[in-house]
C-alpha positions in Angstrom: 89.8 90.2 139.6 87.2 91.7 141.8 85.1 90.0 144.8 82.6 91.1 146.8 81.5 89.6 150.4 78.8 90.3 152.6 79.7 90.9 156.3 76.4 91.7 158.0 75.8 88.1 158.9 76.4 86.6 162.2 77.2 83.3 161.1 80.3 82.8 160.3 82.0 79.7 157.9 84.9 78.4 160.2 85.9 75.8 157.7 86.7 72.5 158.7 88.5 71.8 162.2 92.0 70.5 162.5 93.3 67.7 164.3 95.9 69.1 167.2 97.5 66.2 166.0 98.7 68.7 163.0 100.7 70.7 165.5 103.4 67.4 165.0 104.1 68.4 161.9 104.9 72.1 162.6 108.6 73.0 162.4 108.6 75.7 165.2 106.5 76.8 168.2 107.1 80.7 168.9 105.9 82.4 171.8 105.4 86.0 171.7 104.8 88.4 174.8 103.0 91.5 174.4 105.6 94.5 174.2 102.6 97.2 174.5 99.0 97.8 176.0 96.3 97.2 174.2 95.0 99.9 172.1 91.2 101.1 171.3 90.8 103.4 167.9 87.7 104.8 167.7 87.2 105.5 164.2 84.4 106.6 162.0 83.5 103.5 160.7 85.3 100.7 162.6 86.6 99.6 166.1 89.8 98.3 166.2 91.8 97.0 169.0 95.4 96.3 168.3 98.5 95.5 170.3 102.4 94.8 169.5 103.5 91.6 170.5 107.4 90.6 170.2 110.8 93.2 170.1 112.9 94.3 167.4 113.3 93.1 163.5 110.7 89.8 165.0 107.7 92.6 166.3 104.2 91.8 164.9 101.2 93.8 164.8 98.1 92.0 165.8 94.4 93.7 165.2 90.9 92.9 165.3 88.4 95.1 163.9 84.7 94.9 164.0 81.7 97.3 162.0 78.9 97.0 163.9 78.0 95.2 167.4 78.2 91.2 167.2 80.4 88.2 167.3 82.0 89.0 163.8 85.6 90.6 163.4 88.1 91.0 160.7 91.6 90.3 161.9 95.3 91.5 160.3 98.3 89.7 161.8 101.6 91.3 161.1 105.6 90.8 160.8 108.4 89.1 160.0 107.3 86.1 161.9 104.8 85.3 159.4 107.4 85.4 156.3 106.1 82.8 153.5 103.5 81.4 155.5 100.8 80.4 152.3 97.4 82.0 152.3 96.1 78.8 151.7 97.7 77.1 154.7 96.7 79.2 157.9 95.1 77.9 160.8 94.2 79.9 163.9 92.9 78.6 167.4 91.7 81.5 170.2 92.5 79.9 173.2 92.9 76.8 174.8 88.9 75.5 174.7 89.2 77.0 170.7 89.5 75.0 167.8 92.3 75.4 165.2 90.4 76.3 162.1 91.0 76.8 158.7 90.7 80.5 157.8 90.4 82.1 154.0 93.5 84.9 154.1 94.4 87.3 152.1 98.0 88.6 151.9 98.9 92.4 152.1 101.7 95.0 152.8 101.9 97.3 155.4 105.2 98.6 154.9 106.8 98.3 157.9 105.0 95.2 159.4 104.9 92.8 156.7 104.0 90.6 156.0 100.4 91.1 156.6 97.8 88.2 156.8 94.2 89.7 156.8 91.5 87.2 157.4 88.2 89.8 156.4 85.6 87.2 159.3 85.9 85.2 162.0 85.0 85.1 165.2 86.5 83.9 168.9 84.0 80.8 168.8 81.7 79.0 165.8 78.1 80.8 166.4 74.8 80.1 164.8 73.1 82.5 162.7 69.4 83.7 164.7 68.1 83.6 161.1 68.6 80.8 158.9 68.7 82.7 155.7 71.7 84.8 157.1 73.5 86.5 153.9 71.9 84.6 151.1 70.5 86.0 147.9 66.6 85.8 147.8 65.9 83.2 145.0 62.6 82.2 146.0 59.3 83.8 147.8 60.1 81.5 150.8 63.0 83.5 151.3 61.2 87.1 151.3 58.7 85.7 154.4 59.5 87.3 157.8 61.5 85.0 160.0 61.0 85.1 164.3 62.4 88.1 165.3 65.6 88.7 165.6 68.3 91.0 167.0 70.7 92.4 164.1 73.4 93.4 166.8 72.8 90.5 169.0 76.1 88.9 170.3 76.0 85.1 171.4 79.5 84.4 172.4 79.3 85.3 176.6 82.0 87.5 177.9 82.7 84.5 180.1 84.4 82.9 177.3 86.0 85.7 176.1 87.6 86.3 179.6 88.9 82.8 178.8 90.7 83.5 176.0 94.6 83.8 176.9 96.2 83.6 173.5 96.1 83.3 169.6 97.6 81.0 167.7 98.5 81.3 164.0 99.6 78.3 162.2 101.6 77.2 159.1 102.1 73.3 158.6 104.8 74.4 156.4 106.5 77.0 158.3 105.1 76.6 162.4 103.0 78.0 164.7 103.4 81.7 165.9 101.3 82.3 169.8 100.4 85.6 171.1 100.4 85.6 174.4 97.1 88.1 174.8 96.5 87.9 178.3 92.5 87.4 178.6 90.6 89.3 176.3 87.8 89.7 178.7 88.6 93.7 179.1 89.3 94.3 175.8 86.6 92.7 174.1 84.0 94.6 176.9 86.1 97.8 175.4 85.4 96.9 171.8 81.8 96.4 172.4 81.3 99.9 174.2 83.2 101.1 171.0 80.5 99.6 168.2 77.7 100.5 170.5 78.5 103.8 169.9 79.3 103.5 166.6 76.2 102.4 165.3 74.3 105.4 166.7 75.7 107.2 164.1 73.5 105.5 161.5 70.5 107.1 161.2 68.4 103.6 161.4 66.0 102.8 164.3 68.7 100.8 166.6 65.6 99.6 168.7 63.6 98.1 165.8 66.8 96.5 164.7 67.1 94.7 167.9 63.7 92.5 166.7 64.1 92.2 163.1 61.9 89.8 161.1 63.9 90.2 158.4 67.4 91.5 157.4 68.3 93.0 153.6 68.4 90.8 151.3 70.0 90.9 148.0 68.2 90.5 144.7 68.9 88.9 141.7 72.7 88.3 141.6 75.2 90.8 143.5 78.5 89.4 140.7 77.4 92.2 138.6 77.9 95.2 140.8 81.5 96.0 141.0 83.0 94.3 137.6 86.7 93.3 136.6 85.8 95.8 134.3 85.8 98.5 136.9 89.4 97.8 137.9 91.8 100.8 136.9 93.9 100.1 134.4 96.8 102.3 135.8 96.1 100.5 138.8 96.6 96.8 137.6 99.9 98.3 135.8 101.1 99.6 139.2 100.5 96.1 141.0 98.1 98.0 143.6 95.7 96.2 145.4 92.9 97.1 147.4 90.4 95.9 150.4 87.4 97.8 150.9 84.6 97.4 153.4 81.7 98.8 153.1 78.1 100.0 154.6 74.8 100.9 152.0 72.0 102.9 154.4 69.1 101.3 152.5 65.5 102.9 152.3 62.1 101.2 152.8 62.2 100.3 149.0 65.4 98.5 149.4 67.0 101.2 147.7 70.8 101.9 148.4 70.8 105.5 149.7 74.3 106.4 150.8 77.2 104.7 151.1 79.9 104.9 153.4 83.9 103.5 153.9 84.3 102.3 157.1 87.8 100.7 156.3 89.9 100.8 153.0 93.5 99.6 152.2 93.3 102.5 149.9 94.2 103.6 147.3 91.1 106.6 147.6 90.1 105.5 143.8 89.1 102.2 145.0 86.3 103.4 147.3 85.3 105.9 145.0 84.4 103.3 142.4 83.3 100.8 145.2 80.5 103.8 146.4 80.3 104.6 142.8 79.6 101.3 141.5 77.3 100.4 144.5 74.8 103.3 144.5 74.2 102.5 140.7 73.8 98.8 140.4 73.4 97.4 143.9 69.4 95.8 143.9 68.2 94.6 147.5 65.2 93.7 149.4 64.1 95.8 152.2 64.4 95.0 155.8 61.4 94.1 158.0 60.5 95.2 161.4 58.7 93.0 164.1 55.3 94.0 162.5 56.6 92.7 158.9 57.0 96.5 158.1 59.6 97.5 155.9 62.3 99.8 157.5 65.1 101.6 156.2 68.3 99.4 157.3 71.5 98.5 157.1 74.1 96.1 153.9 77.2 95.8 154.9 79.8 93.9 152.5 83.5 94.2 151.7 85.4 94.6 148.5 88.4 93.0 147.0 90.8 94.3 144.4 92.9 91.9 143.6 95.4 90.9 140.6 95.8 87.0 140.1 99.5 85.6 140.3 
């Protein structure tokens, strides 16, 4: 089975808000120092910021990892401490002020820190979308009109209350609640957006006219169609492999997909071959507008999941 999410939007679904009243029913409260600094990767296409918390066979690996400037990350939490804790019963607060939300999670391996939680976007804070329409399909000619400018990249959550942010919480009703002790993620999160600033100057889009869209790229028609359960390798399936891929489509004027490019994969390499593949041939959107109502070659970003039903 195959999904495909959009990831360019700012707005983010937190799901409904838990009680702390839930944290009764938790069987066990661990507390988990930091046992190294935090660490900035640089990659092609993403920034991720990751840091070891706990010692020995209890260590976890904690990341976030964002693809462009904005409030939006992908987060992987990993390690024995999160042993049969159900994708469909997760929770996770950022901070004392934060509320513990439900999160949708998808479970992976990573060898030696499993196992692995990945939760593909949240953010430190709920945040409101500067454009209504955010990520939807366009279904009507309402929804093609040019909006009040907008800034793609903006970023509404202050670094004020990121500074304020002293741990993350990860919680099972069935199995407890797991804290990382962060230490404020005022410094790290400055890092991280130094890190996607750069990034996206690697684009080849007009960064300035981005920063007053009137309207983003839109997808047309119906976007189930582009990478099929069809398209899933048999060998694949019959090996049990799995895949998350995220990716980015450069789009011309025409809201034609011109390139497209990996900026993180679980791998294996055939799944973002296909994913590009797949993509470039069927993907239909509507182009980006500028300020003037122009349209501009832009920017769809959007992930990929392989993933074989239990």
């Amino acid at each position: 089975m195959i999904y495909l999410y959009r990831l360019i939007a700012t707005a983010v679904s937190m799901g409904a808000a838990v009680s702390f009243s839930a944290l009764a029913n938790a069987k066990t409260e661990k507390h988990m120092e930091p046992s190294s600094e935090w660490a900035l990767d640089y990659a092609e296409g993403a920034c991720r910021l990751a840091r070891m918390f706990g010692e020995g066979d209890e260590k976890v690996l904690f990341y976030l990892e964002r693809y462009q400037p904005g409030d939006n990350f992908s987060i992987v939490v990993a390690g024995a401490p999160f042993e049969k804790f159900a994708r469909s019963d997760v929770r996770i607060q950022f901070g004392e002020s934060g509320e513990l939300r439900e999160e949708d999670v998808i479970e992976a391996d990573l060898g030696r820190f499993s196992p692995a939680l990945m939760i593909s976007r949240s953010t430190l804070d709920e945040v409101e979308d500067p454009e209504s329409r955010d990520a939807k399909t366009a279904k009507t000619d309402a929804d093609l009109e040019p909006s009040n400018p907008f800034d793609l990249f903006g970023q509404q959550i202050s670094p004020q209350y990121e500074a304020a942010v002293e741990f993350v919480a990860i919680e099972s009703k069935r199995r407890g609640r797991v804290v990382l002790e962060t230490g404020s993620l005022g410094e790290p999160m400055k890092a991280m957006r130094k890190c996607t600033d750069d990034l996206i100057s690697t684009w080849g889009i007009d960064i300035q006219a981005h920063r007053s869209l009137t309207r983003r790229v839109l997808i047309k028609g119906d976007s189930l169609g582009w990478v099929r359960d069809s398209d899933y390798p048999t060998d694949l399936i019959r090996k049990g492999m799995q895949g998350l891929i995220y990716f980015r489509l450069n789009v011309d004027e025409e809201g034609k997909p011109t390139s497209c490019n990996i900026q993180r994969s679980t791998r294996p390499e055939e799944f973002d071959r296909i994913v590009c593949d797949r993509l470039l041939e069927r993907a239909e959107l509507i182009p980006a507008l500028n300020a003037e109502g122009t349209p501009i070659e832009s920017i769809f970003q959007g992930a990929v999941f392989f993933t074989i039903p239990n």
